[in-house]
CHARMM-style PDB file with segment names, atoms N, HN, CA, C and O in Angstrom:
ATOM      1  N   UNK     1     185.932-102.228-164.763  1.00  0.00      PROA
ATOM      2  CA  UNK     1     185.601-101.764-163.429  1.00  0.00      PROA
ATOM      3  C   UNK     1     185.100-100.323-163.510  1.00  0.00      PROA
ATOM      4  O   UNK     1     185.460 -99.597-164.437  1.00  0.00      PROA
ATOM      5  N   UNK     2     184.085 -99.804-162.330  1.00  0.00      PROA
ATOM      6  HN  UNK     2     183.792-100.394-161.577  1.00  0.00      PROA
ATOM      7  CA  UNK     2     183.492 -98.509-162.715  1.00  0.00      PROA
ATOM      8  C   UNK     2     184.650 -97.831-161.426  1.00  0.00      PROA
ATOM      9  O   UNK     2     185.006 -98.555-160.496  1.00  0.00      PROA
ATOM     10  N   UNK     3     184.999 -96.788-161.517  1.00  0.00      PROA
ATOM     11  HN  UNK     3     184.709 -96.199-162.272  1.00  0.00      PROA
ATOM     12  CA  UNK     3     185.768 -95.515-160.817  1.00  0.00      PROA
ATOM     13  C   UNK     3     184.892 -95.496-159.701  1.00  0.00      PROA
ATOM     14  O   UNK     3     183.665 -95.589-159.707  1.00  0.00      PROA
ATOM     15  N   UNK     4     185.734 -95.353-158.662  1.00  0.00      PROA
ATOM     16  HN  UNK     4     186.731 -95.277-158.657  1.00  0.00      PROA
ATOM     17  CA  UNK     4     184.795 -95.164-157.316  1.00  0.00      PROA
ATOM     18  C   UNK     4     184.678 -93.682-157.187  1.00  0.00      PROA
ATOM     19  O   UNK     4     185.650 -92.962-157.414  1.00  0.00      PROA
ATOM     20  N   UNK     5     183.462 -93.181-156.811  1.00  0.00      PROA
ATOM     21  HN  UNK     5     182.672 -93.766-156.626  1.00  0.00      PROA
ATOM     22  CA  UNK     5     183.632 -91.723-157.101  1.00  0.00      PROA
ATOM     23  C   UNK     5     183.900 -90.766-155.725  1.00  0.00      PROA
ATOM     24  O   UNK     5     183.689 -89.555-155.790  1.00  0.00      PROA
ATOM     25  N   UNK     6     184.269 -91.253-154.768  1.00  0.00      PROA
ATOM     26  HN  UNK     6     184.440 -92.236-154.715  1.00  0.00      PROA
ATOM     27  CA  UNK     6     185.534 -91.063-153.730  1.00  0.00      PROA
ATOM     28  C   UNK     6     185.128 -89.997-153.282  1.00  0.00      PROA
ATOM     29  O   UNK     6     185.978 -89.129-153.476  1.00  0.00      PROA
ATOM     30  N   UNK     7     184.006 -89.516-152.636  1.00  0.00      PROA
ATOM     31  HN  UNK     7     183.315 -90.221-152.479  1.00  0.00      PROA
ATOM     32  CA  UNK     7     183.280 -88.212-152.569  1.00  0.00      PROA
ATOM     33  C   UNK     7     184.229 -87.730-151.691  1.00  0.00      PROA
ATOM     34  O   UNK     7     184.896 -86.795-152.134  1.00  0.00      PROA
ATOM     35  N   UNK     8     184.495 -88.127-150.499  1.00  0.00      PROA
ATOM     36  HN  UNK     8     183.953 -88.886-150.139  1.00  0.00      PROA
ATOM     37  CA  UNK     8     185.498 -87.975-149.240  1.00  0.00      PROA
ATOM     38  C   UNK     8     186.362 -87.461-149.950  1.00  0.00      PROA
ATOM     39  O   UNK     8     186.670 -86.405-149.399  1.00  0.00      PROA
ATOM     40  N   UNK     9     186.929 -87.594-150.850  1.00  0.00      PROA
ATOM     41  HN  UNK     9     186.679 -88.452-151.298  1.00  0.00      PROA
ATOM     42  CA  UNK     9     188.605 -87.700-151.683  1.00  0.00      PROA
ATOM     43  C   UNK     9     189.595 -88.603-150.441  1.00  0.00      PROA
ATOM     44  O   UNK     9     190.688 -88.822-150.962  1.00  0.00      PROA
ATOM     45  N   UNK    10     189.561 -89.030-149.368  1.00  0.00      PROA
ATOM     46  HN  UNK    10     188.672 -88.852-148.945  1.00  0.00      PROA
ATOM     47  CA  UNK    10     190.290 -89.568-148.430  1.00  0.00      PROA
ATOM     48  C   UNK    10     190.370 -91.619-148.699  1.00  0.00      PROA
ATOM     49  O   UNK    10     190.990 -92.412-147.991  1.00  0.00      PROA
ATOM     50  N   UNK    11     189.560 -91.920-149.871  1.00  0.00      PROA
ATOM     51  HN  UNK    11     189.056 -91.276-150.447  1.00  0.00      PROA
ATOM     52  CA  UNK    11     189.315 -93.307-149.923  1.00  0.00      PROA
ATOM     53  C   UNK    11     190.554 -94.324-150.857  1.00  0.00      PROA
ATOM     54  O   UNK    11     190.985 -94.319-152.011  1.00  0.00      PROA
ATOM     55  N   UNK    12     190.814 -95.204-149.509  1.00  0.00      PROA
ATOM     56  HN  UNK    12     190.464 -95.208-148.572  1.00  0.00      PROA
ATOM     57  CA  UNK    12     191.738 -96.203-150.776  1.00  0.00      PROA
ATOM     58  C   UNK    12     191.044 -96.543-151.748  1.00  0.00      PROA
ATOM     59  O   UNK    12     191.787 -96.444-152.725  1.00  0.00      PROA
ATOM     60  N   UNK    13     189.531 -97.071-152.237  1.00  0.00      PROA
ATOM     61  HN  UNK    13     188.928 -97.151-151.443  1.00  0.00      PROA
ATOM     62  CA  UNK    13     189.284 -97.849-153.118  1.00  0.00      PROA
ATOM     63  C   UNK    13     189.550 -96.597-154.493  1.00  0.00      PROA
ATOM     64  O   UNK    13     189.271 -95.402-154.586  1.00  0.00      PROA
ATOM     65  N   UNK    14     190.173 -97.517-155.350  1.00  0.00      PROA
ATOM     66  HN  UNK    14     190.400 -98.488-155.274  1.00  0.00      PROA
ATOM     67  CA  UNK    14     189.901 -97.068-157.155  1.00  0.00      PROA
ATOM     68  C   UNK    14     188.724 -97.395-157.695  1.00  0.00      PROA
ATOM     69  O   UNK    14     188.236 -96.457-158.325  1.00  0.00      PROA
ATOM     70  N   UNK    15     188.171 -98.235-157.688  1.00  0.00      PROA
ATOM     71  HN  UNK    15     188.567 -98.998-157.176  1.00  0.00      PROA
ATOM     72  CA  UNK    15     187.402 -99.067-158.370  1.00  0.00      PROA
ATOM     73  C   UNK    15     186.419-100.023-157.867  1.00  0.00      PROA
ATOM     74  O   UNK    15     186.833-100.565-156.842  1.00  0.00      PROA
ATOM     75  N   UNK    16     184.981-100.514-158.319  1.00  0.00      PROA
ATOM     76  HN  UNK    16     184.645-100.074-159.152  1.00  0.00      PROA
ATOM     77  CA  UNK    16     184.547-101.492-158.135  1.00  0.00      PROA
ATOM     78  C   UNK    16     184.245-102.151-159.515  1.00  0.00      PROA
ATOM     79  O   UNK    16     184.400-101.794-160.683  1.00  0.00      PROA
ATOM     80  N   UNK    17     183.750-103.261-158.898  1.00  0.00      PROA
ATOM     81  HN  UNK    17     183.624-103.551-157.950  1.00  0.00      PROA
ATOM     82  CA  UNK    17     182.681-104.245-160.555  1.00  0.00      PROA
ATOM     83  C   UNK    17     182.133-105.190-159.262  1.00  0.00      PROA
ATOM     84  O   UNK    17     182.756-105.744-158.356  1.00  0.00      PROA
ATOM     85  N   UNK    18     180.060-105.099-159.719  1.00  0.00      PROA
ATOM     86  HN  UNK    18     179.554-104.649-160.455  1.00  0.00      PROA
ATOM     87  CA  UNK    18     179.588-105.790-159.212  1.00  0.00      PROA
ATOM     88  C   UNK    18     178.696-106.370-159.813  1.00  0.00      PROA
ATOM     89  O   UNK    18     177.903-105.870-160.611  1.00  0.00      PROA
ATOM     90  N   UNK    19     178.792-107.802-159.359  1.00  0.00      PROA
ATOM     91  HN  UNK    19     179.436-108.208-158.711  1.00  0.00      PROA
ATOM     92  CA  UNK    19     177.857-109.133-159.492  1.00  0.00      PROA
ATOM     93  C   UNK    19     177.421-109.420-159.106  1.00  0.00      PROA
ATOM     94  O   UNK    19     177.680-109.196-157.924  1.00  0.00      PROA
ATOM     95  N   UNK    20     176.149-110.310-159.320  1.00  0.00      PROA
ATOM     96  HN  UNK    20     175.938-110.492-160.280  1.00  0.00      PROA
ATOM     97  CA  UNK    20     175.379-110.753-158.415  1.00  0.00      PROA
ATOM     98  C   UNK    20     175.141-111.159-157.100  1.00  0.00      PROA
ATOM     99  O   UNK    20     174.227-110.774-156.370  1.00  0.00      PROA
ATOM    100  N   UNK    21     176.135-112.060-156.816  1.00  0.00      PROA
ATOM    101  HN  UNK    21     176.877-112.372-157.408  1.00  0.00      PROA
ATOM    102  CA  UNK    21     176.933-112.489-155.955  1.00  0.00      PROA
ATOM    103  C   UNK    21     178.717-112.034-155.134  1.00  0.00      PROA
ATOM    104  O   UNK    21     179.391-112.524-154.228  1.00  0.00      PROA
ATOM    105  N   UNK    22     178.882-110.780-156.151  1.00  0.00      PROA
ATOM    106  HN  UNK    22     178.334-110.382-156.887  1.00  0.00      PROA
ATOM    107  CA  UNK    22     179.836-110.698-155.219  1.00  0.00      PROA
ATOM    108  C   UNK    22     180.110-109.198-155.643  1.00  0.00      PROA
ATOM    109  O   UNK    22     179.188-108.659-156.255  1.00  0.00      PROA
ATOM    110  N   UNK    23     181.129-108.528-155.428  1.00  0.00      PROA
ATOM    111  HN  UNK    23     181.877-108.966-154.931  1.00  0.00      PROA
ATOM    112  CA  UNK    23     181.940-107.532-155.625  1.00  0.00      PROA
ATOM    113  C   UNK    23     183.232-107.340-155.587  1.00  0.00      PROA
ATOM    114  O   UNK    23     183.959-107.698-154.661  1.00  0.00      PROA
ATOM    115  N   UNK    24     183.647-106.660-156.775  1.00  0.00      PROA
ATOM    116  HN  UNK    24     183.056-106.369-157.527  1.00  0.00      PROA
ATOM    117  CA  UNK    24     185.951-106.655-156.688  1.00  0.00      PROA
ATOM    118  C   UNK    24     186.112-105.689-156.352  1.00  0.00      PROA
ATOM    119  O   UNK    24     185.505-104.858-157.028  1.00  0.00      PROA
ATOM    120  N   UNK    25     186.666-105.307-155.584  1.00  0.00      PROA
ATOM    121  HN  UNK    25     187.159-105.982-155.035  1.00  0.00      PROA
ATOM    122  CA  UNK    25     187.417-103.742-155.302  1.00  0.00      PROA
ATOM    123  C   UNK    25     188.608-103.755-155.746  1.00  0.00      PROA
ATOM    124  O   UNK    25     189.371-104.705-155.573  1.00  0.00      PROA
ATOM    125  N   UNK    26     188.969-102.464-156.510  1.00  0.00      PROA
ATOM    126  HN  UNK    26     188.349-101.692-156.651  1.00  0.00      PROA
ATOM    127  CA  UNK    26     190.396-101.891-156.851  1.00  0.00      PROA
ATOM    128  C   UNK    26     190.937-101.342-155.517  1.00  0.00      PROA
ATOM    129  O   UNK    26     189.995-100.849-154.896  1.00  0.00      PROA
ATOM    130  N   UNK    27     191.856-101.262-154.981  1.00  0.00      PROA
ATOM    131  HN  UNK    27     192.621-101.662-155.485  1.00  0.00      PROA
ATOM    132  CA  UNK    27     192.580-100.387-153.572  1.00  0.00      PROA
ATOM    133  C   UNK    27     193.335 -99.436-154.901  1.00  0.00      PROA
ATOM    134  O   UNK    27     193.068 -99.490-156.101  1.00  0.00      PROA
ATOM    135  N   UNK    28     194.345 -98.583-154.194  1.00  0.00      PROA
ATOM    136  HN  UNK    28     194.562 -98.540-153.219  1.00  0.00      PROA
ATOM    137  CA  UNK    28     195.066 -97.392-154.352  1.00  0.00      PROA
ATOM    138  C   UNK    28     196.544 -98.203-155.331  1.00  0.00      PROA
ATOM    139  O   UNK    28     197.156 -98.160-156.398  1.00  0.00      PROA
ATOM    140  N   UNK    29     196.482 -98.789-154.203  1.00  0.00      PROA
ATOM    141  HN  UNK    29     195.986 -98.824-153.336  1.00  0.00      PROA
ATOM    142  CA  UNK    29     197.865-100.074-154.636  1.00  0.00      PROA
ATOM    143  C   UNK    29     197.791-100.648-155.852  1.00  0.00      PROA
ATOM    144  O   UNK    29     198.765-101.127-156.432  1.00  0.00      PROA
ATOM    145  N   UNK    30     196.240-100.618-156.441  1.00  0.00      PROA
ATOM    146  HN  UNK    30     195.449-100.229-155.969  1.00  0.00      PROA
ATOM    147  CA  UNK    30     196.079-101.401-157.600  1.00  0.00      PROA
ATOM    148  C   UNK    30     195.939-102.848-157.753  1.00  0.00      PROA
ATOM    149  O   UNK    30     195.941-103.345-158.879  1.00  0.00      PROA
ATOM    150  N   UNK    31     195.777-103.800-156.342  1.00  0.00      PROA
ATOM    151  HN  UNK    31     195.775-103.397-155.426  1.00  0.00      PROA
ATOM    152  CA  UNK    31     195.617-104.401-156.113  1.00  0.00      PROA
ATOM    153  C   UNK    31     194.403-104.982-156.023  1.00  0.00      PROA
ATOM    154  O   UNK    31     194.163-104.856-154.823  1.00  0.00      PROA
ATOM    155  N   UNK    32     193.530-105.506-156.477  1.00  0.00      PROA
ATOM    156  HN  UNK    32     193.725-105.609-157.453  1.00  0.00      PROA
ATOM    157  CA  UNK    32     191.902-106.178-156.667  1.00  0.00      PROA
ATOM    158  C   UNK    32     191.705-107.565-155.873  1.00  0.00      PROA
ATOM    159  O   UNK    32     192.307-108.608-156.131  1.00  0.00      PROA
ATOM    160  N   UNK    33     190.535-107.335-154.631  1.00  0.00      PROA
ATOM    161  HN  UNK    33     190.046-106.488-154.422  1.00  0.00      PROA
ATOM    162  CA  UNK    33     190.332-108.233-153.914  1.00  0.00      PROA
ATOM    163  C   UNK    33     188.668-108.900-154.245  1.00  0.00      PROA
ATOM    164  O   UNK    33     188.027-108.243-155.065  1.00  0.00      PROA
ATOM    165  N   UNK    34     188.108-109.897-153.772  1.00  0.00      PROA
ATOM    166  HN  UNK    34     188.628-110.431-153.106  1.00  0.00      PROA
ATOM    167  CA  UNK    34     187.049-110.230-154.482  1.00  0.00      PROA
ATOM    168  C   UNK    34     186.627-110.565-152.926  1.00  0.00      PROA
ATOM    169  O   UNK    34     187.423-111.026-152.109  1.00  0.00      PROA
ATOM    170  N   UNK    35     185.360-110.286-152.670  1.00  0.00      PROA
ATOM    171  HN  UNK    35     184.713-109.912-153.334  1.00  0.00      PROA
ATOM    172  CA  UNK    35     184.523-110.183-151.512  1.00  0.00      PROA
ATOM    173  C   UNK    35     182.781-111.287-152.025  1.00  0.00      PROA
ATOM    174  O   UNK    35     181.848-110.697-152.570  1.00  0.00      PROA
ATOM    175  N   UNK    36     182.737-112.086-151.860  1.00  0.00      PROA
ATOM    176  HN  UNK    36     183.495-112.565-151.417  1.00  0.00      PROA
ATOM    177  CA  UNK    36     181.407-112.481-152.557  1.00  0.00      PROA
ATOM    178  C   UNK    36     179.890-112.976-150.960  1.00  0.00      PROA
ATOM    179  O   UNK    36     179.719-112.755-149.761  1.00  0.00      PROA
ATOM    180  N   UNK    37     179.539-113.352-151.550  1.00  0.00      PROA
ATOM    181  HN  UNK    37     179.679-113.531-152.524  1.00  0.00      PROA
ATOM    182  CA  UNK    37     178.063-114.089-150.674  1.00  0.00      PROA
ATOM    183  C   UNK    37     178.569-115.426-149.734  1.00  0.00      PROA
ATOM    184  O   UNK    37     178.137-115.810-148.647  1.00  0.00      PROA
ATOM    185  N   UNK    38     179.619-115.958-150.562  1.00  0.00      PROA
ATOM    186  HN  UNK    38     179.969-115.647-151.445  1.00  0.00      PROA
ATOM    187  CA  UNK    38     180.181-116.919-149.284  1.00  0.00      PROA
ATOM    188  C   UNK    38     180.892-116.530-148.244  1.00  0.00      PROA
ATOM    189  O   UNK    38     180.631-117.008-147.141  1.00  0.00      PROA
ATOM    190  N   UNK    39     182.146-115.386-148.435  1.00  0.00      PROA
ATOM    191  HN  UNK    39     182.358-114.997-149.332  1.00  0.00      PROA
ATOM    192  CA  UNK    39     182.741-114.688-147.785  1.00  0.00      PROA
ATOM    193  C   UNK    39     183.021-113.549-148.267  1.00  0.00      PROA
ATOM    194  O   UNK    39     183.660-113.310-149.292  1.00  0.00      PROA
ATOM    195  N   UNK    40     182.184-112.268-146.974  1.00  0.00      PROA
ATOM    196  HN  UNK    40     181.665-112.462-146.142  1.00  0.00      PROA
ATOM    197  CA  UNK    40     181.985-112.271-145.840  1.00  0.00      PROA
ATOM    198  C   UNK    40     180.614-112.841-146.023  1.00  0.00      PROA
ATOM    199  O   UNK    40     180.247-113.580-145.110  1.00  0.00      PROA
ATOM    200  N   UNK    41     180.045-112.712-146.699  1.00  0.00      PROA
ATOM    201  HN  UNK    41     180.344-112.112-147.441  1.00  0.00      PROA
ATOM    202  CA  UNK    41     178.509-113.104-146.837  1.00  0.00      PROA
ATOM    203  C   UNK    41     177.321-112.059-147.283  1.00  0.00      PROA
ATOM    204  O   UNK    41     177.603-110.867-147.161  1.00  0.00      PROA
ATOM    205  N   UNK    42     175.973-112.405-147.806  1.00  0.00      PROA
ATOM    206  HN  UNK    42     175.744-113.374-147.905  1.00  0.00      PROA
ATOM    207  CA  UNK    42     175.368-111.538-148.094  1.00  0.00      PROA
ATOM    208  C   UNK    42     174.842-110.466-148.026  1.00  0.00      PROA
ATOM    209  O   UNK    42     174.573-109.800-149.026  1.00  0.00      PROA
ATOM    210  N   UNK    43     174.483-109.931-146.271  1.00  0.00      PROA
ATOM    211  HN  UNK    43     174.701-110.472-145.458  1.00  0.00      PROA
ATOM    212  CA  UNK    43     174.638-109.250-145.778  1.00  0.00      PROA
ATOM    213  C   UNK    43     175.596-108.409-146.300  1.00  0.00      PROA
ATOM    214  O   UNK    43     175.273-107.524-147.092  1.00  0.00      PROA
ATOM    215  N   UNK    44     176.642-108.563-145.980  1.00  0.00      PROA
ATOM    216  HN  UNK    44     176.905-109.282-145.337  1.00  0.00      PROA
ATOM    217  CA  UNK    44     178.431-107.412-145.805  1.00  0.00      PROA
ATOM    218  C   UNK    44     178.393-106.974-147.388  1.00  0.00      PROA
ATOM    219  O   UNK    44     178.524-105.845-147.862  1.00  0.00      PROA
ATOM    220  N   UNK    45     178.152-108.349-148.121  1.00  0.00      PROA
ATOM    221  HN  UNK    45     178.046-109.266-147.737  1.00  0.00      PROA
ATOM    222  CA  UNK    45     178.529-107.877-149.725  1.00  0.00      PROA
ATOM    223  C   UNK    45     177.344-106.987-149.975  1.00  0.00      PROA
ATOM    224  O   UNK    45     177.788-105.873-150.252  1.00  0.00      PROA
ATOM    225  N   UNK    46     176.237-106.991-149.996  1.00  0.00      PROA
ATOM    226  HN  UNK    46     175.877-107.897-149.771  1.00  0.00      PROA
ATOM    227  CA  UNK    46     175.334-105.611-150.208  1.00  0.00      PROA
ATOM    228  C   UNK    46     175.347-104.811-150.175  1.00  0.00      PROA
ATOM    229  O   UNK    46     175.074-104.011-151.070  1.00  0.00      PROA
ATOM    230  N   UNK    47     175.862-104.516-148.513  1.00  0.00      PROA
ATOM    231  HN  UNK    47     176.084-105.165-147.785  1.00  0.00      PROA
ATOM    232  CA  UNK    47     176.471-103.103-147.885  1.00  0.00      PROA
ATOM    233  C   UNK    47     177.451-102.562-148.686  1.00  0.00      PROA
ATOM    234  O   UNK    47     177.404-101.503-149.312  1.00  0.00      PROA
ATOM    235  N   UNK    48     178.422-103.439-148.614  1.00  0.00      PROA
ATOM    236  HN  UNK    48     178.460-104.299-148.105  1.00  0.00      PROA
ATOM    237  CA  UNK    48     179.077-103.021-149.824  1.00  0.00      PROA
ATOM    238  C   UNK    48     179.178-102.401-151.281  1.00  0.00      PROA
ATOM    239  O   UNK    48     180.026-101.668-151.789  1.00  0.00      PROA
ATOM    240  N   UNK    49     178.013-102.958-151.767  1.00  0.00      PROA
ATOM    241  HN  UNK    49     177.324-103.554-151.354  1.00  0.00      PROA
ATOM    242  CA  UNK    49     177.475-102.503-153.005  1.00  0.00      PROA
ATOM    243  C   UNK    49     176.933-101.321-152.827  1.00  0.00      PROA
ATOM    244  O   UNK    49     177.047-100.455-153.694  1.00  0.00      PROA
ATOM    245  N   UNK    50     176.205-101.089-151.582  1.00  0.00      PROA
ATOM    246  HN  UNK    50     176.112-101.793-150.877  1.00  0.00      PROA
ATOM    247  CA  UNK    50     175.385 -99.929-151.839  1.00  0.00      PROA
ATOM    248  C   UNK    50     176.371 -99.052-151.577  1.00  0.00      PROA
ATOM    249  O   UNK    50     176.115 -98.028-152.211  1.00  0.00      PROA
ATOM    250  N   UNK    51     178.063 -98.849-150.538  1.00  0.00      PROA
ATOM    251  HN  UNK    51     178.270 -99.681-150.023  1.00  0.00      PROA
ATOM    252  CA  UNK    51     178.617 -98.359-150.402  1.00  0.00      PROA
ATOM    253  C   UNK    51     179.636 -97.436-152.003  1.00  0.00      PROA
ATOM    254  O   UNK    51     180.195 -96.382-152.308  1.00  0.00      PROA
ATOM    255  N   UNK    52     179.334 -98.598-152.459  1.00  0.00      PROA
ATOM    256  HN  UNK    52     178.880 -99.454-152.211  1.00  0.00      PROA
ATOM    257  CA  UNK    52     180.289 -98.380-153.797  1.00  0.00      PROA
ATOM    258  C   UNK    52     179.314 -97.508-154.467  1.00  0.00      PROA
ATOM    259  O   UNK    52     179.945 -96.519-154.840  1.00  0.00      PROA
ATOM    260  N   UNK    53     178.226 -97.414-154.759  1.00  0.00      PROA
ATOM    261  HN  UNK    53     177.714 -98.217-154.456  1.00  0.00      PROA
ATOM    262  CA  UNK    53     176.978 -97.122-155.892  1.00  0.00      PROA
ATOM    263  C   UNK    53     177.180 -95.787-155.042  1.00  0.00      PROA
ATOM    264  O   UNK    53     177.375 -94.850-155.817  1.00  0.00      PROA
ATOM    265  N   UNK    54     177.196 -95.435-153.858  1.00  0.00      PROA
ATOM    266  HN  UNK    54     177.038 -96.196-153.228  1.00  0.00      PROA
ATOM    267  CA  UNK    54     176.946 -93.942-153.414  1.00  0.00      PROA
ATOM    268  C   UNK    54     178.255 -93.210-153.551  1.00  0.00      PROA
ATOM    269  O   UNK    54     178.354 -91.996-153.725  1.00  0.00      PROA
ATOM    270  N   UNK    55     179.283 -94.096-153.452  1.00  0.00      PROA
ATOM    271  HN  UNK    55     179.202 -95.083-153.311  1.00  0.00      PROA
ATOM    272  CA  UNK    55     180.649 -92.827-153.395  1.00  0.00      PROA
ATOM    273  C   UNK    55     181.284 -92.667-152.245  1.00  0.00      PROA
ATOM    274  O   UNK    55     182.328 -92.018-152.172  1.00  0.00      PROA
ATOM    275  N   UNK    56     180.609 -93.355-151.026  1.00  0.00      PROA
ATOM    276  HN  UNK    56     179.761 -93.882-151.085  1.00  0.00      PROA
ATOM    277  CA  UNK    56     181.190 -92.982-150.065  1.00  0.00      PROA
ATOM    278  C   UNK    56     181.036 -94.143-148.752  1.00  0.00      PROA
ATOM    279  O   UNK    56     180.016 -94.793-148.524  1.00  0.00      PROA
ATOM    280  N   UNK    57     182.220 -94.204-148.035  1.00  0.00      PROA
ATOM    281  HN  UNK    57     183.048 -93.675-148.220  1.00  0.00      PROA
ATOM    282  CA  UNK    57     182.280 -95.096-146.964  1.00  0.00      PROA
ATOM    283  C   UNK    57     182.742 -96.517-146.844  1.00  0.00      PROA
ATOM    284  O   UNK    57     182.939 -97.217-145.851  1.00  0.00      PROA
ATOM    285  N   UNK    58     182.873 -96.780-148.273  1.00  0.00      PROA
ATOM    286  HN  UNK    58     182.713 -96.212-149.081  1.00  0.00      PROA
ATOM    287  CA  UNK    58     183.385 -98.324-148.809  1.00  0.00      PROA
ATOM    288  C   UNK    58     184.504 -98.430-148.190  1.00  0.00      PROA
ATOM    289  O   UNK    58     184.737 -99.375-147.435  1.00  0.00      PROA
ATOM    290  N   UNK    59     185.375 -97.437-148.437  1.00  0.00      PROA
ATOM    291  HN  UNK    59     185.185 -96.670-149.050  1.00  0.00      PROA
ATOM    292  CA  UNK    59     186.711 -98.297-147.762  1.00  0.00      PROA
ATOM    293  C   UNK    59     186.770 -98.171-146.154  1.00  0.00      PROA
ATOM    294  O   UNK    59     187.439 -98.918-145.440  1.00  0.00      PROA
ATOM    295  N   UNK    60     185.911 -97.039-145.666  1.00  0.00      PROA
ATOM    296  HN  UNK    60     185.367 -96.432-146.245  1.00  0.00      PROA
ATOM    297  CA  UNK    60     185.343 -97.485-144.229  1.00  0.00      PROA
ATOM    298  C   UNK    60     185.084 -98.611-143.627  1.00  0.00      PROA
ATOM    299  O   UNK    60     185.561 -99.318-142.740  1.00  0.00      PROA
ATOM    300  N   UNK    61     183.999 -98.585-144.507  1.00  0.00      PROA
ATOM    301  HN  UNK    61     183.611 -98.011-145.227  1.00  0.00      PROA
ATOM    302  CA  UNK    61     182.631-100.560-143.929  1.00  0.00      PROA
ATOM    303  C   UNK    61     184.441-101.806-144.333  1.00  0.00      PROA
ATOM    304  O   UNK    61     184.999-102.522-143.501  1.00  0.00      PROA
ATOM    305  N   UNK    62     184.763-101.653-145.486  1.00  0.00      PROA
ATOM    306  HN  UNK    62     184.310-101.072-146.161  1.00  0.00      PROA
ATOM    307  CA  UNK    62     185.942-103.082-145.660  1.00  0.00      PROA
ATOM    308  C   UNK    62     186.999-102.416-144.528  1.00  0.00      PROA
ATOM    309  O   UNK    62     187.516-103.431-144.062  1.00  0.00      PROA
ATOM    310  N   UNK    63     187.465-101.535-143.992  1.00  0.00      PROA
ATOM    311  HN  UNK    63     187.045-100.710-144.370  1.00  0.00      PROA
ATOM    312  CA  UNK    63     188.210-102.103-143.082  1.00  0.00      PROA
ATOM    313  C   UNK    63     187.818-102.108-141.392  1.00  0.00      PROA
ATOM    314  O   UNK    63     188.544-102.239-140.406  1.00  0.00      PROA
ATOM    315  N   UNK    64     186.588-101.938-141.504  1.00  0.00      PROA
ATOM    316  HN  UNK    64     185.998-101.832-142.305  1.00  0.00      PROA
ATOM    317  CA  UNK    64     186.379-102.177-139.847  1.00  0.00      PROA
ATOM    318  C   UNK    64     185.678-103.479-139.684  1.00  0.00      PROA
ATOM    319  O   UNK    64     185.589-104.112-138.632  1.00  0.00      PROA
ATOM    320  N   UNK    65     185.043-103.905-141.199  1.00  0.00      PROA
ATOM    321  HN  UNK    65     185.116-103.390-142.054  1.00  0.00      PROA
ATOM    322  CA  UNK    65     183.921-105.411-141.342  1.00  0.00      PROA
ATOM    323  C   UNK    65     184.264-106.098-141.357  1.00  0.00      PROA
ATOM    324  O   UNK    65     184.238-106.922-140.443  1.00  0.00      PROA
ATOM    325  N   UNK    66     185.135-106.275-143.026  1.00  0.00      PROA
ATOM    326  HN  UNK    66     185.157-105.606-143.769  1.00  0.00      PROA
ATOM    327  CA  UNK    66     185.373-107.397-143.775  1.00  0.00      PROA
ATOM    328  C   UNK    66     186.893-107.285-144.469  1.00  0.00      PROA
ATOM    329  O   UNK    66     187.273-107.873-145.481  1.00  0.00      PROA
ATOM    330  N   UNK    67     187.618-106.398-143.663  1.00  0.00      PROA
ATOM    331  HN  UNK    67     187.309-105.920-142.841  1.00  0.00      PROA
ATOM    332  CA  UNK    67     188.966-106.586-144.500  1.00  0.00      PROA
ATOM    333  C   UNK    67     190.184-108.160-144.516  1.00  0.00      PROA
ATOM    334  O   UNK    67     191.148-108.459-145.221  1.00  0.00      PROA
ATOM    335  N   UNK    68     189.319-108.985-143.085  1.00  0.00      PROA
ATOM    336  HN  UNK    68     188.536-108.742-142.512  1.00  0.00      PROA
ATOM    337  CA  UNK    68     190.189-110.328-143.369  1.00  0.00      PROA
ATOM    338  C   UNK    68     189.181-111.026-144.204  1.00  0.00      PROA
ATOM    339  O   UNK    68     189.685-112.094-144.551  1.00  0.00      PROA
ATOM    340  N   UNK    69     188.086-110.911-144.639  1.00  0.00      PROA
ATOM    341  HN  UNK    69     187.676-110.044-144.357  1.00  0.00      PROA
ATOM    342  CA  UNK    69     187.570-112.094-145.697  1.00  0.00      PROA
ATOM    343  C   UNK    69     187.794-111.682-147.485  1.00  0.00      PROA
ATOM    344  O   UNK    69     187.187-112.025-148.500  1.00  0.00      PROA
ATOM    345  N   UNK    70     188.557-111.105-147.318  1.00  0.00      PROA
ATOM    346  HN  UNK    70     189.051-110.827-146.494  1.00  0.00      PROA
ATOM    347  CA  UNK    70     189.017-110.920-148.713  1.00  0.00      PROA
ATOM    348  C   UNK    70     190.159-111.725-149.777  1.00  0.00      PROA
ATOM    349  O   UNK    70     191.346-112.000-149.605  1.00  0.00      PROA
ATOM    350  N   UNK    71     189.295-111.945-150.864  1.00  0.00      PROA
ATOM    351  HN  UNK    71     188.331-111.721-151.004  1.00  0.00      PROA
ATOM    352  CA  UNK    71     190.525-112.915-151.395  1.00  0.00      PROA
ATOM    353  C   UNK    71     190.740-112.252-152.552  1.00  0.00      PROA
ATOM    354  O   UNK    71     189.996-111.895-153.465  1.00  0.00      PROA
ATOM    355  N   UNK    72     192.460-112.105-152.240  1.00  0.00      PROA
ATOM    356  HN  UNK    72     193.064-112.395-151.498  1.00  0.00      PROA
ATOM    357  CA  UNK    72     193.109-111.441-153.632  1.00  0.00      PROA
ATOM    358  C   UNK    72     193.468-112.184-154.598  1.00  0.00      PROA
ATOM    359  O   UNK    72     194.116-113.228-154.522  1.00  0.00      PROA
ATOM    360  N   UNK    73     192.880-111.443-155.932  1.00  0.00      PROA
ATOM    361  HN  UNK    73     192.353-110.595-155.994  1.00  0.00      PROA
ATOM    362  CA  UNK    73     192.698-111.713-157.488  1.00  0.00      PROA
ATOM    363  C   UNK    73     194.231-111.207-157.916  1.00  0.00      PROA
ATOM    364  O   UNK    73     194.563-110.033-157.758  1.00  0.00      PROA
ATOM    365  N   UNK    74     195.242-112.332-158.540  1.00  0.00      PROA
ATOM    366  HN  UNK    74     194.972-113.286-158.668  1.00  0.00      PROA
ATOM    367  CA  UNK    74     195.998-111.970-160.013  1.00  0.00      PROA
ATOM    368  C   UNK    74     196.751-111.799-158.961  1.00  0.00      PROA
ATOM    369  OT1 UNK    74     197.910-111.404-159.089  1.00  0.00      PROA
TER     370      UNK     74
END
């Protein structure tokens, strides 16, 4: 997973890793949820990506968007 670079310093996420189709987020908790193109869908997961690639707002956009379509990994 790459380090989220947390520009805010105020962000739960640790971490992302993204795929084609989807994206994992690390939270604070250490806990890894998987967000893909089926749910929430392609749209949201992009945003997402681009959220992660800049540093900032990810854990914004997942909890006002898409924090119930998340399915937790492990």
């Amino acid at each position: 997973m790459i380090p989220y670079r947390n520009i805010s310093g105020k962000s739960g996420v640790l971490a992302y890793e993204i795929g084609d189709t989807y994206i994992k987020i690390e939270f604070n908790n250490n806990e890894v949820y998987l967000y893909d193109y089926n749910r929430p869908g392609k749209v949201q997961v992009n945003k997402m990506k681009f959220f992660a690639v800049r540093g900032k707002g990810l854990s914004t956009y997942i909890s006002r968007y898409v924090k119930s379509f998340a399915k937790k990994l492990g």
